[in-house]
C-alpha positions in Angstrom: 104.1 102.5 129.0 105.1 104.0 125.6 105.4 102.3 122.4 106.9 103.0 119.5 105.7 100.6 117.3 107.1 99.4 113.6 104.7 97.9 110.5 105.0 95.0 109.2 104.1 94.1 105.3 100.8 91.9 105.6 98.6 90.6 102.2 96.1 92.9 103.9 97.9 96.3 105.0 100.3 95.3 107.7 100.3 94.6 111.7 102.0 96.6 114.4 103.3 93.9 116.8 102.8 94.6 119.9 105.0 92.2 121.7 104.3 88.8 123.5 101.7 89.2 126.7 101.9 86.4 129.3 98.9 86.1 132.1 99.5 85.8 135.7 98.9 82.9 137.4 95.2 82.8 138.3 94.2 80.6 141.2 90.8 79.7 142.5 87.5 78.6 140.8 86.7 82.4 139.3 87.0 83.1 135.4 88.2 86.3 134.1 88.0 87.5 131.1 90.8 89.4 128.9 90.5 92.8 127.5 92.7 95.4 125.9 92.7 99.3 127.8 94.2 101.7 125.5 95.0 105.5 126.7 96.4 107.6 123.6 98.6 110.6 124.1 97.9 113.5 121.6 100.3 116.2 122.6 102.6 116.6 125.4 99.8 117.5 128.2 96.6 115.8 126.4 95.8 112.3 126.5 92.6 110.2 125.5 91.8 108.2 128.6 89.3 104.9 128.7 86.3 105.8 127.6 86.5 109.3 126.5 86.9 108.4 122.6 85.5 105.5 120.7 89.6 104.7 120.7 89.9 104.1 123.8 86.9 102.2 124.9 87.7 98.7 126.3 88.1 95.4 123.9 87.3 92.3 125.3 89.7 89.5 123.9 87.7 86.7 123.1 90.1 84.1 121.9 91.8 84.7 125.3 88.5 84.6 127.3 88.3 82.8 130.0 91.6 83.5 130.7 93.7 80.4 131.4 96.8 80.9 134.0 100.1 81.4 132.8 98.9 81.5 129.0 101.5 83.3 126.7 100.0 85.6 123.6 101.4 87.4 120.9 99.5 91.1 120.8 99.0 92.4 117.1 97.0 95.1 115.7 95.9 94.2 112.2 96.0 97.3 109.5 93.2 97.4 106.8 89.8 98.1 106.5 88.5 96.8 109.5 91.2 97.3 111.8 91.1 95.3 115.1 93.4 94.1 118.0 94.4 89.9 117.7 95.8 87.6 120.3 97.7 84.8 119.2 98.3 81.5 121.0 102.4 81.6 121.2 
């Protein structure tokens, strides 16, 4: 999936909303946890896929983790000095 995303004015430096993220329904005893895969596209032919950059190595989610069934998040990316990937409870 591609995204083109816009920045929005924060006290901080600004977000790029991501869009709302909604689980599937989990059945069964067995907890998952929630992490964000990223795979960045360079140039036309050249992508960064998991693991090969410091990019693109996987983020667990911890305010979504456990994951709880048919949960509905709002994906951000905050801007700033120590820029980092939030989940919000929608």
């Amino acid at each position: 999936m591609d995204l083109w995303l816009e920045k929005h004015n924060h006290s901080v430096g600004g977000y790029l909303d991501f869009g709302q993220i909604s689980l599937p329904y989990i059945s069964g005893n067995i907890q998952y946890d929630v992490a964000i895969l990223t795979e960045i596209t360079l140039f036309k032919g050249h992508k960064l896929k998991e693991y090969e950059s410091d990019l693109t190595l996987p983020t667990k989610m911890h305010e979504a983790s456990p994951a709880v069934s048919q949960t509905n998040y709002q994906l951000i990316y905050q801007l700033g000095n120590y820029p980092k990937f939030e989940l919000n409870l929608k």
